[in-house]
C-alpha positions in Angstrom: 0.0 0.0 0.0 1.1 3.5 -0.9 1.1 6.6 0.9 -0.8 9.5 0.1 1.8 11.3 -0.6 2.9 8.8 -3.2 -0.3 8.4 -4.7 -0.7 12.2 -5.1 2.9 12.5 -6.6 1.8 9.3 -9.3 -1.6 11.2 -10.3 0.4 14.6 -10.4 3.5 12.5 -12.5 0.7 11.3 -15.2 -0.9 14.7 -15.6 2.0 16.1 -16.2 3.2 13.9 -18.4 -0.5 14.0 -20.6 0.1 17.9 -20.1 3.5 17.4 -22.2 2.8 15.2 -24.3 -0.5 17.6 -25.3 1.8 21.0 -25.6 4.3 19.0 -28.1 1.2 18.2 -30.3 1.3 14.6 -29.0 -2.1 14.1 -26.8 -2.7 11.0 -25.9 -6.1 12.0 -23.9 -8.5 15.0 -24.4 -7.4 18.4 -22.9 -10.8 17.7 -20.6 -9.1 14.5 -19.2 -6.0 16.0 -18.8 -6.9 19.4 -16.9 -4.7 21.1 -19.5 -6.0 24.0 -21.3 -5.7 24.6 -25.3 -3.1 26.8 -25.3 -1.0 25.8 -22.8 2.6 25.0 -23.3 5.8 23.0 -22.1 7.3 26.3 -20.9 4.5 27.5 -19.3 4.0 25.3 -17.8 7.9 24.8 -16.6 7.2 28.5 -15.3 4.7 27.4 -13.1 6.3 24.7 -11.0 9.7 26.8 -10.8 7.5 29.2 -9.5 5.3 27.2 -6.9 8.9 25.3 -6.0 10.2 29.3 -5.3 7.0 29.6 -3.2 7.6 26.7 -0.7 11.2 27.3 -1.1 11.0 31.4 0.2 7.8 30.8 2.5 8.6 27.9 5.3 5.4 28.5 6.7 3.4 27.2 3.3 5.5 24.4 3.1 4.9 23.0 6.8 1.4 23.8 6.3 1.2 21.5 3.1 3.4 18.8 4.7 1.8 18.7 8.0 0.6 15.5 9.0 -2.3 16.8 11.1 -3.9 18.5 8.0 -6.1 15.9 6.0 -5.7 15.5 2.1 -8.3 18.0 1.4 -7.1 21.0 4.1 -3.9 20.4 1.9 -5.7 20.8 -1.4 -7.7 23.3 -0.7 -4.8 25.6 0.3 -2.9 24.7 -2.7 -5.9 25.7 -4.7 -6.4 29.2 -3.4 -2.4 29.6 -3.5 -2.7 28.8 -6.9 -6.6 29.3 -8.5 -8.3 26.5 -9.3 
C-alpha cells in the first residue's frame, strides 16, 4: 500500500506527463481528461512549477502547512488551490 503522498505525486507525474505530451502536439487523452488548457505549453507550464517550488522554497510557513501530518488531504488541497486558482 502507498502513501498518500505517493499516490498524489503518481496522479500529479501522469498529468504532467498528458500535459506534455499535449503541448508538443502529442495528446494521448483530451485536454478535458487531462486538466490542460488549449493553449497551454511545455514552458508555461515549466514556469509554473519553478515558480510554486520558489513559493515553498522562500515561504517555510506554506510548506509545513502543506506537509503537515495533522492536516487531511483535502485541508492540503484546498490551500494549494487558493495559493494557486483553481
Amino acid at each position: 500500500m502507498q502513501g498518500p503522498s505517493r499516490q498524489a505525486y503518481a496522479a500529479f507525474d501522469d498529468r504532467l506527463d498528458a500535459a506534455l505530451a499535449a503541448g508538443a502536439g502529442q495528446a494521448a487523452e483530451p485536454a478535458a481528461a487531462t486538466g490542460v488548457v488549449a493553449g497551454d505549453s511545455v514552458a508555461t507550464i515549466g514556469e509554473s512549477l519553478f515558480a510554486f517550488a520558489g513559493l515553498l522554497r522562500d515561504q517555510p510557513l506554506v510548506r509545513r502547512a502543506l506537509t503537515d501530518p495533522g492536516r487531511s488531504p483535502d485541508e492540503r488541497e484546498a490551500l494549494v488551490r487558493r495559493l494557486v486558482g483553481d
